[in-house]
Short mmCIF file of the C-alpha atoms (twelve columns), coordinates in Angstrom:
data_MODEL
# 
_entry.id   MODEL 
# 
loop_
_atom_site.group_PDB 
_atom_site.id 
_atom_site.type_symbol 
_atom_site.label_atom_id 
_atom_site.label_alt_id 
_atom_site.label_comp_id 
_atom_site.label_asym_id 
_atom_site.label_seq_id 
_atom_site.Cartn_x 
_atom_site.Cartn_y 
_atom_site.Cartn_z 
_atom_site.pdbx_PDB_model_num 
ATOM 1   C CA . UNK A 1   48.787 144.066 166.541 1 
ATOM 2   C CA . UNK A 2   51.910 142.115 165.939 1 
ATOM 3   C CA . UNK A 3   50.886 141.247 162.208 1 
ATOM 4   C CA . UNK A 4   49.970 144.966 161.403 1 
ATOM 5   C CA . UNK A 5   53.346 146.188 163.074 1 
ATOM 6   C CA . UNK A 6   55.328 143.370 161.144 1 
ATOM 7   C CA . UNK A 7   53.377 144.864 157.275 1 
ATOM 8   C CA . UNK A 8   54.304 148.312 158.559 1 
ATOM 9   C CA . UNK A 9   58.066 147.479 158.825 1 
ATOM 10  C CA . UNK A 10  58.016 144.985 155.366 1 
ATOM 11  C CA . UNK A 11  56.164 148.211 153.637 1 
ATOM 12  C CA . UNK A 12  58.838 150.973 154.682 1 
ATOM 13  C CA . UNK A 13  61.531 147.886 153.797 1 
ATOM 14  C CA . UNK A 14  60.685 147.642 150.175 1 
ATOM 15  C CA . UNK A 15  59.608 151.463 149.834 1 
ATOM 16  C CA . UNK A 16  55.813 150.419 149.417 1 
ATOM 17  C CA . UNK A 17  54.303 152.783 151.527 1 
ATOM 18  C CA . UNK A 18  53.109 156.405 151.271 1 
ATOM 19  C CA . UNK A 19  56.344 157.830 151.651 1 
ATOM 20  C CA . UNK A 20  57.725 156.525 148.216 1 
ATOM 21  C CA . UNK A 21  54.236 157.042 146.212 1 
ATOM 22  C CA . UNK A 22  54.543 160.205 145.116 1 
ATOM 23  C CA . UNK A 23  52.154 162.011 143.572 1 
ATOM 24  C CA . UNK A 24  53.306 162.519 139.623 1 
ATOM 25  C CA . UNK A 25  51.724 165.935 139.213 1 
ATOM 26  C CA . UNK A 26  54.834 166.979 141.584 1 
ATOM 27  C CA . UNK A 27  56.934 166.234 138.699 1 
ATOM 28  C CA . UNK A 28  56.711 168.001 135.022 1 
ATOM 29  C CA . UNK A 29  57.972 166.183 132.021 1 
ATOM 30  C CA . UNK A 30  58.910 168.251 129.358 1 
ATOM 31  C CA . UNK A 31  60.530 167.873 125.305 1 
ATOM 32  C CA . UNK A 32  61.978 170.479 123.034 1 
ATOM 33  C CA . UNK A 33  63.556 170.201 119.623 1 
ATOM 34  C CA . UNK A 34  66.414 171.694 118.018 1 
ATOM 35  C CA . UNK A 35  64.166 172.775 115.047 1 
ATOM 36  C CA . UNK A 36  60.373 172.719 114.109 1 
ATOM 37  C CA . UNK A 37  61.449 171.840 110.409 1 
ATOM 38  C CA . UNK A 38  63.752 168.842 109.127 1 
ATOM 39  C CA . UNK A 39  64.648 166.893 105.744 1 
ATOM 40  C CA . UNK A 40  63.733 163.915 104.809 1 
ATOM 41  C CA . UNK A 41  66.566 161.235 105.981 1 
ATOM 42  C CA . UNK A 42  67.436 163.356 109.363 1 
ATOM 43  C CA . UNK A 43  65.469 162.692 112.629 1 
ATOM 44  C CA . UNK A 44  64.442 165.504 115.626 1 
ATOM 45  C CA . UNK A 45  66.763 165.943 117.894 1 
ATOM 46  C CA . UNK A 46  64.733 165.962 121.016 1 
ATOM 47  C CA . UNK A 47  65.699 167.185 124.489 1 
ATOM 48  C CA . UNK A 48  63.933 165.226 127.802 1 
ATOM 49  C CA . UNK A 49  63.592 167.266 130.867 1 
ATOM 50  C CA . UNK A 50  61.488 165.716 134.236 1 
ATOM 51  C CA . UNK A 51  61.056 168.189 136.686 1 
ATOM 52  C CA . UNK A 52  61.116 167.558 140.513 1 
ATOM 53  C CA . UNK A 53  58.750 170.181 141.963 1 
ATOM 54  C CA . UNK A 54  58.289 167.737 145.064 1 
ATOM 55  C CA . UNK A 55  59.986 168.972 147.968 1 
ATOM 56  C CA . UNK A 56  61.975 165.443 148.271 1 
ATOM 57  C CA . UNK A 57  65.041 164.815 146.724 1 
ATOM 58  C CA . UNK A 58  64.669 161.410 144.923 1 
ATOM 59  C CA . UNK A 59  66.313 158.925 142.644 1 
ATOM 60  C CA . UNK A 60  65.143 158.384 138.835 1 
ATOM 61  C CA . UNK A 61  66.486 155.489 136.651 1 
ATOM 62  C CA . UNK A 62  67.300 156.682 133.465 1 
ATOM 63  C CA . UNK A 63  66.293 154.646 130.078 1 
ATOM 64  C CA . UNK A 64  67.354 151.045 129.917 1 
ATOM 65  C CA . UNK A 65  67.971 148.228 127.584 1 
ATOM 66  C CA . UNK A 66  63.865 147.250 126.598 1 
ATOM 67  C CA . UNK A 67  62.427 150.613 128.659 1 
ATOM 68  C CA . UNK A 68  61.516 151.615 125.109 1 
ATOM 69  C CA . UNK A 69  59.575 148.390 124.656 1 
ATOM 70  C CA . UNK A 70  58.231 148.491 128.002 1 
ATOM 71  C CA . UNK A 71  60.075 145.228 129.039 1 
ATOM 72  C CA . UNK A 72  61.151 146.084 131.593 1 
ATOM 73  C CA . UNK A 73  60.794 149.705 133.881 1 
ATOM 74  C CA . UNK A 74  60.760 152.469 134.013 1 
ATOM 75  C CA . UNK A 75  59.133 152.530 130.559 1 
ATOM 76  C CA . UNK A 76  60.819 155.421 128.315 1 
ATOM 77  C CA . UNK A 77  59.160 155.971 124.867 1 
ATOM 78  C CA . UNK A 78  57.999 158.277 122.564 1 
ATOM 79  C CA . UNK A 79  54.526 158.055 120.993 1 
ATOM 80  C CA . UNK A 80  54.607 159.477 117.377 1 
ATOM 81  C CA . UNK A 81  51.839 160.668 114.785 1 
ATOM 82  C CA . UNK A 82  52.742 160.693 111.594 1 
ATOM 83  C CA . UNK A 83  51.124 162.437 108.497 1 
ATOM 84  C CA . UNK A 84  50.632 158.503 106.857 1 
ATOM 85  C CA . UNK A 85  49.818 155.277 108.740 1 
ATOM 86  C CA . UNK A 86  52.105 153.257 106.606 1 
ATOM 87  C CA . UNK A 87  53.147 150.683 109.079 1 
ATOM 88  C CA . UNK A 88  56.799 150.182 109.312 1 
ATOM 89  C CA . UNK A 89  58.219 146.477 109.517 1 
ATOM 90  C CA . UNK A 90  58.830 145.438 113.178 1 
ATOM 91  C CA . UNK A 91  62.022 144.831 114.326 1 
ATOM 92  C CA . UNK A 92  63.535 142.071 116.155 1 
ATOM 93  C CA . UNK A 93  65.414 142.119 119.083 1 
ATOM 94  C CA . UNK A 94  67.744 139.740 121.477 1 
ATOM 95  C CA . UNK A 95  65.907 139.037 125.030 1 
ATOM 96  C CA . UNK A 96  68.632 139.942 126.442 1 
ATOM 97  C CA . UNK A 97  68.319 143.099 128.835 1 
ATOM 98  C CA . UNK A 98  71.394 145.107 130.571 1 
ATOM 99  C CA . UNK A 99  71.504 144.536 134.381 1 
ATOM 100 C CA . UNK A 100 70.196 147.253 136.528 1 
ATOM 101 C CA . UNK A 101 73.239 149.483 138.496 1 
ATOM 102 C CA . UNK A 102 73.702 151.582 141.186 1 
ATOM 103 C CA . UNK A 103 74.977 154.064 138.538 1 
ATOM 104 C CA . UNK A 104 71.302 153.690 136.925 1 
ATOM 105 C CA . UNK A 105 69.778 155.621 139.620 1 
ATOM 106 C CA . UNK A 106 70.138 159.128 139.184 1 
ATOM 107 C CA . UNK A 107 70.199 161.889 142.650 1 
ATOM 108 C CA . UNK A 108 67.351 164.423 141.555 1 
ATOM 109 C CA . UNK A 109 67.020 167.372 144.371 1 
ATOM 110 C CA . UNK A 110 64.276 169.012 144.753 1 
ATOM 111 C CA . UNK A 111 63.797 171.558 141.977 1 
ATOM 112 C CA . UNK A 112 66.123 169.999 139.416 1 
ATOM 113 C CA . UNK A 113 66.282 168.560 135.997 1 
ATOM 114 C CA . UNK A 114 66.500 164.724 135.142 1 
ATOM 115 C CA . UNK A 115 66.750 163.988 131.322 1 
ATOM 116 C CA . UNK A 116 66.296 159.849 131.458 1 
ATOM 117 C CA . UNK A 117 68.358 159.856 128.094 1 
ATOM 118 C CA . UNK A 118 71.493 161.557 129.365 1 
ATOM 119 C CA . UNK A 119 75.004 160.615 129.021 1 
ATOM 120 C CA . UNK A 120 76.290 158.962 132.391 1 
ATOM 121 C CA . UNK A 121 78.820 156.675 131.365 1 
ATOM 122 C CA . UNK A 122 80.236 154.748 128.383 1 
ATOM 123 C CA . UNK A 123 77.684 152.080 129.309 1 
ATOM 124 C CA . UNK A 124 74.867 154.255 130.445 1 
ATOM 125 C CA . UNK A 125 71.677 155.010 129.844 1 
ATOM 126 C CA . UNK A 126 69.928 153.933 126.154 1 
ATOM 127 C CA . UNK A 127 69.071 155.937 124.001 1 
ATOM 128 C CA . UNK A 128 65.362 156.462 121.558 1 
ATOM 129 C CA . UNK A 129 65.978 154.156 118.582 1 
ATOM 130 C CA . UNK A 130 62.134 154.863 117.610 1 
ATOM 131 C CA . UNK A 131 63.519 159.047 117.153 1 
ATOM 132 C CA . UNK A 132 66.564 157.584 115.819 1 
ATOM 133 C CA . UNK A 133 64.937 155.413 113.092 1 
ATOM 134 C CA . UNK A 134 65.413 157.056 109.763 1 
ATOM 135 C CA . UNK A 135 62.193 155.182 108.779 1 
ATOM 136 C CA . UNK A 136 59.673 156.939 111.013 1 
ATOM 137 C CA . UNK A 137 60.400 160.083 109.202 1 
ATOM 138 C CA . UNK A 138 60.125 159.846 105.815 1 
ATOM 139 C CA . UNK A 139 57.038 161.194 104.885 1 
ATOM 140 C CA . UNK A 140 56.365 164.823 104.318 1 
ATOM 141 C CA . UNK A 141 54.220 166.392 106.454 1 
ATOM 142 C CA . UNK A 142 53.907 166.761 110.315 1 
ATOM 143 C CA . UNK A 143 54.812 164.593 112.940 1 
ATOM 144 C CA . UNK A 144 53.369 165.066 116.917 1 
ATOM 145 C CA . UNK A 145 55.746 163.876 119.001 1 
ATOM 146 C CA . UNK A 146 55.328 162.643 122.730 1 
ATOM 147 C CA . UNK A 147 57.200 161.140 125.346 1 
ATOM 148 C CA . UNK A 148 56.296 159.032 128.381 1 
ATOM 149 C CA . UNK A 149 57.930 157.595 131.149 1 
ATOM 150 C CA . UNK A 150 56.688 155.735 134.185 1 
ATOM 151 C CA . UNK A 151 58.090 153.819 137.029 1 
ATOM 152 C CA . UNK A 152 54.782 152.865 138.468 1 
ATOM 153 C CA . UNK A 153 55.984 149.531 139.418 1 
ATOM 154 C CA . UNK A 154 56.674 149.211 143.153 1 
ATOM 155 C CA . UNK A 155 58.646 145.609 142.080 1 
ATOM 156 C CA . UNK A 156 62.478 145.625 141.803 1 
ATOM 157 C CA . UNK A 157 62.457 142.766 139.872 1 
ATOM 158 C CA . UNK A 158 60.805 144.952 136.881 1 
ATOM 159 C CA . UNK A 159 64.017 146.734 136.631 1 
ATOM 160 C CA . UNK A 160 66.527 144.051 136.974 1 
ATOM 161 C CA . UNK A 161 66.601 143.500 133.329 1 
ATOM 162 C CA . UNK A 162 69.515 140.178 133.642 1 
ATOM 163 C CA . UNK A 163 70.885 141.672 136.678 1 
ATOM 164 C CA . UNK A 164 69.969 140.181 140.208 1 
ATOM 165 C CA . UNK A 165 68.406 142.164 143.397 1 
ATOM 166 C CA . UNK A 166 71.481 143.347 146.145 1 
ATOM 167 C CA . UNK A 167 71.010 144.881 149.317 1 
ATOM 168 C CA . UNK A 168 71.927 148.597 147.617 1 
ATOM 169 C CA . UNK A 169 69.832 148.250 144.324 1 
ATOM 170 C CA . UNK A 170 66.795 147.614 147.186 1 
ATOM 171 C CA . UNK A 171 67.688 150.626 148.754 1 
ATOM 172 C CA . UNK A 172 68.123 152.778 146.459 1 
ATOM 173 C CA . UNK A 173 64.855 151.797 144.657 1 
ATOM 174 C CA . UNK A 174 63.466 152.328 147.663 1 
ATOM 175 C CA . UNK A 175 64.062 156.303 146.941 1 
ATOM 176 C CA . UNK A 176 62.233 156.093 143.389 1 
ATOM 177 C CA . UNK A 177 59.073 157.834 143.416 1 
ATOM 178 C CA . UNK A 178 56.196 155.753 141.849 1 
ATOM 179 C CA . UNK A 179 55.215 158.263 139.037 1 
ATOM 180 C CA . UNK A 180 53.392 157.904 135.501 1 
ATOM 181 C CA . UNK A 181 54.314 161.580 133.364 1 
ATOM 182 C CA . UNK A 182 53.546 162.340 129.834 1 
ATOM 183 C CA . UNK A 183 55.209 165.268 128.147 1 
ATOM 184 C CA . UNK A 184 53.993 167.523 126.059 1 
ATOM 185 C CA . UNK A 185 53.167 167.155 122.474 1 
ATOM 186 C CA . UNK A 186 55.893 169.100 119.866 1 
ATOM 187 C CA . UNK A 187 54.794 169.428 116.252 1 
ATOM 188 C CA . UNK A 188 57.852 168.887 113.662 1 
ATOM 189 C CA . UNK A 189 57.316 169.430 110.185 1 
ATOM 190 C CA . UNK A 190 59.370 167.244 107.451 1 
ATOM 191 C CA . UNK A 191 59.810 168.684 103.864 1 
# 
């Protein structure tokens, strides 16, 4: 009785029970572009909107250094399909990884609008460089364009990037609803 009181209490400590699994069709992810037709040498400009239709208010963590990668949660990243499948060269980057803030985790009410790309602060949240990347659309022809974003992992440490765990990052991830949400798919055409 003890032991199953004791797991009840570490559960609702670190946000692993019911209460912070929430199910992701309460939540709509959604992208729109500017245009349905560019030139070669520009990129989409693509909008991000995740819908809370749960009836808690919760916290979202906006894109972070390696969330494109999937490094490190919540993973943020577009899925493209291109009229070729000429492979593009793979580029490096440092292992370093910005450490997670209290600033990183983002109030969503019930019934509002989280874009995980938005502008929150000079040293905010990252944006696509896989949308950004001149390269991915160079080919005429059209492009299907997704976006996905998950924060499925119930483990702080996932998020940290170099940063360390403090008594407020825990509680505020506590808040963060364990949800996996594709968008859907826009068609861009480039001529």
């Amino acid at each position: 009785m003890k032991t199953g009181i004791l797991s009840i209490l570490i559960l609702t400590f670190f946000g692993l029970t019911n209460e912070r699994t929430v199910n992701s069709e309460n939540f709509e992810c959604s992208i729109k572009t500017t245009k349905k037709v560019y030139r070669i040498g520009e990129t989409p400009e693509i909008t991000v909107s995740i819908t809370n239709n749960s009836s808690n208010d919760v916290y979202l963590i906006g894109s972070l250094d390696a969330s494109e990668e999937k490094w490190r949660s919540p993973y943020c990243y577009y899925t493209i399909k291109k009229p070729t499948n000429k492979a593009l060269p793979i580029l490096g980057r440092c292992g370093n990884m910005n450490s997670l803030r209290k600033d990183d985790f983002k109030l969503v009410k019930s019934g509002e609008l989280f874009n995980p790309y938005q502008s929150i602060d000079g040293y905010g949240f990252f944006s696509s460089y896989e949308i950004e990347r001149k390269e991915n659309f160079q080919s005429p022809g059209k492009y299907k364009i997704t976006f996905h974003y998950s924060t499925k992992s119930t483990k702080l440490n996932d998020y940290l990037g170099d940063g360390d765990e403090n008594t407020e990052l825990i509680e505020l991830f506590s808040m963060v609803p364990n949800i996996q949400l594709e968008s859907n798919t826009i068609e861009i055409e480039i001529k």
